[in-house]
N, C-alpha and C positions, 0 to 999 in steps of 0.2 A: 730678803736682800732685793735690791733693785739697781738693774744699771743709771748709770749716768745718761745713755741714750736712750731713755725710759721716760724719765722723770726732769731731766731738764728742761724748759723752752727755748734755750741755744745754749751750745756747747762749740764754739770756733776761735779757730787761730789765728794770728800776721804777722807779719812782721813788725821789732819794735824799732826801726830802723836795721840797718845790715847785718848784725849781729848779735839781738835778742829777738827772740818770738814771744807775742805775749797771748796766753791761754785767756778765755771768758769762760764763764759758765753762770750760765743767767737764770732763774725761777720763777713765775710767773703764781708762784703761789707763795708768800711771805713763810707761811706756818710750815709748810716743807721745806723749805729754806732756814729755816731754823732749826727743824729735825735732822737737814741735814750736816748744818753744820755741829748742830751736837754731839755727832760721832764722831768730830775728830778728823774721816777716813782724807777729808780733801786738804790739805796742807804741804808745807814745801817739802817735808820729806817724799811725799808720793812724785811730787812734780821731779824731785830729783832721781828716783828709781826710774820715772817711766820715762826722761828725756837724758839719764844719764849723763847727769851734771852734778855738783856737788850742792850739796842742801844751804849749806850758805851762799849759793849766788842764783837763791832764787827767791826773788821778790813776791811773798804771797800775802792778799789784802782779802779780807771777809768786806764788802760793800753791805753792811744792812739795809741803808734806805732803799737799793736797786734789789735787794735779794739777790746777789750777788759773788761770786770770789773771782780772783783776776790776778796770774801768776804769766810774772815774766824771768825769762832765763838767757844764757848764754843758748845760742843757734851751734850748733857742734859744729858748723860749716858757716862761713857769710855767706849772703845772700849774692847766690852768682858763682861764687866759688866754682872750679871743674870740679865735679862730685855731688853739687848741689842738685836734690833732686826736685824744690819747691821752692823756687824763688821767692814767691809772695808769701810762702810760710805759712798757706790757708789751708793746708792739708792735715796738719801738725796735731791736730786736736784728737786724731782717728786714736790713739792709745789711750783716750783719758775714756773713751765712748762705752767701755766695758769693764770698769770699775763697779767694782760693786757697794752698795752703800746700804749697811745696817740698821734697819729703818726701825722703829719702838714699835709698830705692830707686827713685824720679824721676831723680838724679844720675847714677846708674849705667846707667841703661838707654839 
């Protein structure tokens, strides 16, 4: 297994205007990027468990030319809101950081 804050080259959030945040997770290696999307583990169901929104109002896109996935969702709060603890919604990425992802030399060993 390998976390997410392992193995990615960026992993950050922002706001997608006042009321979606949109997740990046970026690879700097294509062929891990492809490993890691062949497991599956990064897709809108995780995005909906880990920001606690419904899996249908989350927009997730696999970018291959970038090595790439990029998930945007309803912000539980606008941006600003009293309650709001991250206005610019750059903090928001910290639960996707310790995911763990099932790598094919994990399988083998």
């Amino acid at each position: 297994m390998a976390l997410i804050r392992d193995i990615a080259r960026v992993c950050k959030s922002k706001n997608a205007g006042p009321f979606e945040l949109t997740v990046d997770v970026v690879f700097d290696d294509p062929a891990l990027y492809r490993r890691v999307k062949s497991t599956g583990v990064l897709c809108a169901a995780l995005f909906a468990r880990l920001y606690d929104v419904r899996a249908d109002a989350v927009l997730f896109t696999a970018y291959d030319a970038a090595s790439a996935f990029k998930a945007t969702f309803p912000r539980l709060l606008p941006s600003g809101e009293v309650g709001d603890t991250d206005v610019y919604g750059c903090q928001q990425h910290a639960p996707l950081l310790d995911v763990d992802i099932p790598l094919e030399e994990d399988r083998a060993a």
